[in-house]
C-alpha positions as CSV (number, residue, x, y, z in Angstrom):
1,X,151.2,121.8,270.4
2,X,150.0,118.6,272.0
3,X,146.2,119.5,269.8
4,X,148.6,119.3,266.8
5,X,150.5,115.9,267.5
6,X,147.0,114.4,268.2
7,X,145.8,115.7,264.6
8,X,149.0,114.5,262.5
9,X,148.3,111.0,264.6
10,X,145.0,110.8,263.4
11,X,145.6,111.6,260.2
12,X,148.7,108.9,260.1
13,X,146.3,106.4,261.3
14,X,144.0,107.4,258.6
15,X,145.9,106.4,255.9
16,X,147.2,103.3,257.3
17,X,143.6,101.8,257.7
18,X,142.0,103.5,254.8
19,X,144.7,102.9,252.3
20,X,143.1,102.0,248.5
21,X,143.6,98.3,247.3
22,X,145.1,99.0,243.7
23,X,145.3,95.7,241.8
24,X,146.9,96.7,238.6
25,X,146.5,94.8,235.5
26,X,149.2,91.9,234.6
27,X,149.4,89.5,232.3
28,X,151.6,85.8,232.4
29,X,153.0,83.0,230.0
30,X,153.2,79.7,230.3
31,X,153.9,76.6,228.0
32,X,152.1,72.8,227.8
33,X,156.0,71.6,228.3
34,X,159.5,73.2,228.6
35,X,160.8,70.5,226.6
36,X,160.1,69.8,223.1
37,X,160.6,67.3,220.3
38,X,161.9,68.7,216.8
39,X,158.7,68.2,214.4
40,X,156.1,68.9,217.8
41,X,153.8,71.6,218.9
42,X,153.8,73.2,222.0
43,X,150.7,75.5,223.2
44,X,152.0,78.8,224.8
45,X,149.0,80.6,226.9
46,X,148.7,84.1,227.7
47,X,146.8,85.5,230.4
48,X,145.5,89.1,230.4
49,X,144.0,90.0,233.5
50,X,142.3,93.3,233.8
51,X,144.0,94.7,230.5
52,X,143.0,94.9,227.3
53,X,144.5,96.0,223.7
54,X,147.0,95.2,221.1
55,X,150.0,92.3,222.4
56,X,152.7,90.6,220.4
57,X,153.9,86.9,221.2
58,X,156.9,86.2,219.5
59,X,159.5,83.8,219.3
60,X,163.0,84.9,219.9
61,X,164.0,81.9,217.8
62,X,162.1,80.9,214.6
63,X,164.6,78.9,213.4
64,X,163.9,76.6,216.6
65,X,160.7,77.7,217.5
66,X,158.1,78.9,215.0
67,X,154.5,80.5,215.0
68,X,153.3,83.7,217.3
69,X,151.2,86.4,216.3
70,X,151.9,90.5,215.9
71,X,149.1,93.0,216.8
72,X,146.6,90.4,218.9
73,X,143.6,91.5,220.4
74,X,143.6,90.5,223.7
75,X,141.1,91.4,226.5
76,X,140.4,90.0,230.6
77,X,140.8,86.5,229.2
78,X,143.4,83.5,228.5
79,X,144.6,82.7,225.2
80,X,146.5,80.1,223.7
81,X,149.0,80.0,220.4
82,X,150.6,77.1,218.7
83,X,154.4,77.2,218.3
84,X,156.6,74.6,216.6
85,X,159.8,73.1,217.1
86,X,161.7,73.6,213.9
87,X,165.3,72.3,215.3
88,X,167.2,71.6,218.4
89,X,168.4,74.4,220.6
90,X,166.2,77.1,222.9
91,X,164.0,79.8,222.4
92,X,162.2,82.2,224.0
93,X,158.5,83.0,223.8
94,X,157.6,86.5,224.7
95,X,154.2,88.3,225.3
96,X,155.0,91.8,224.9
97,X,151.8,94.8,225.2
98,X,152.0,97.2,222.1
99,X,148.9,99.2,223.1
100,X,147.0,98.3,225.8
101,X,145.0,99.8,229.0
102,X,144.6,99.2,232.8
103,X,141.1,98.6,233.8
104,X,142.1,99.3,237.1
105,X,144.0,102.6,237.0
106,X,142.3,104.0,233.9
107,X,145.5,104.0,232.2
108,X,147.6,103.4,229.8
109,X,149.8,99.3,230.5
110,X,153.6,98.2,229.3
111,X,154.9,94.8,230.0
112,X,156.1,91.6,228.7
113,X,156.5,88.4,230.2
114,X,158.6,85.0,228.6
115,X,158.7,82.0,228.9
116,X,162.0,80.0,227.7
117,X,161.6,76.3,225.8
118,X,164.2,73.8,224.8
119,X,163.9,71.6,221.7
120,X,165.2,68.6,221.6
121,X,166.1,66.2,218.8
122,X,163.3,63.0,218.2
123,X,164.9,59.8,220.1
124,X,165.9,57.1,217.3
125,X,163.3,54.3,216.4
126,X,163.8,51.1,218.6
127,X,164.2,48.2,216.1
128,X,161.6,45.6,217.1
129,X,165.4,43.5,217.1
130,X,165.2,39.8,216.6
């Protein structure tokens, strides 16, 4: 009995200092500024890290926020799109994986990630005033 408790010990301890590192895939989003002006751009980047296929990045908005792309190729890198501000209010930009793979666990990846903007309207014209 006392062979056995040594063995399952052993094999507990195993595990617990042989236990795999898995770093799955991921990917993030992030704007050049979480406020912006009516008749600006704003660059939204996407990393992919250790992933690779097919992503949207969409506004949730186009009526504030315009541009994104449907059915990118994206790949172990950064990459940066253009939106802009149409009107004032908020929108949402949203990295979303259509088809894509893990190169870590040989498998298939889901996700999406956002990032939420506000527009704001264009501050009046000072007069030079006299």
């Amino acid at each position: 009995m006392i062979k056995r408790i040594k063995y399952l010990i052993l094999i507990i301890f195993t595990f617990l200092i042989f236990k795999p590192e898995v770093n799955a895939g991921s990917i993030s989003i992030w704007a050049s500024a979480s406020n912006v002006t009516v008749g600006s751009k704003v660059t939204i980047s996407v990393n992919a890290k250790n992933v690779a296929g097919t992503f949207n990045v969409t506004s949730s908005n186009n009526s504030v926020l315009s541009g994104g792309v449907t059915g990118e190729w994206m790949e172990d890198d950064t990459y940066t799109f253009s939106f802009t501000a149409k009107s004032v209010g908020k929108a949402t930009i949203t990295v979303l994986a259509v088809d894509a793979a893990d190169f870590d666990t040989d498998g298939g990846f889901t996700g999406a990630k956002s990032v939420t903007l506000n527009v704001v309207a264009k501050k009046p014209a000072s007069s030079g005033g006299s």
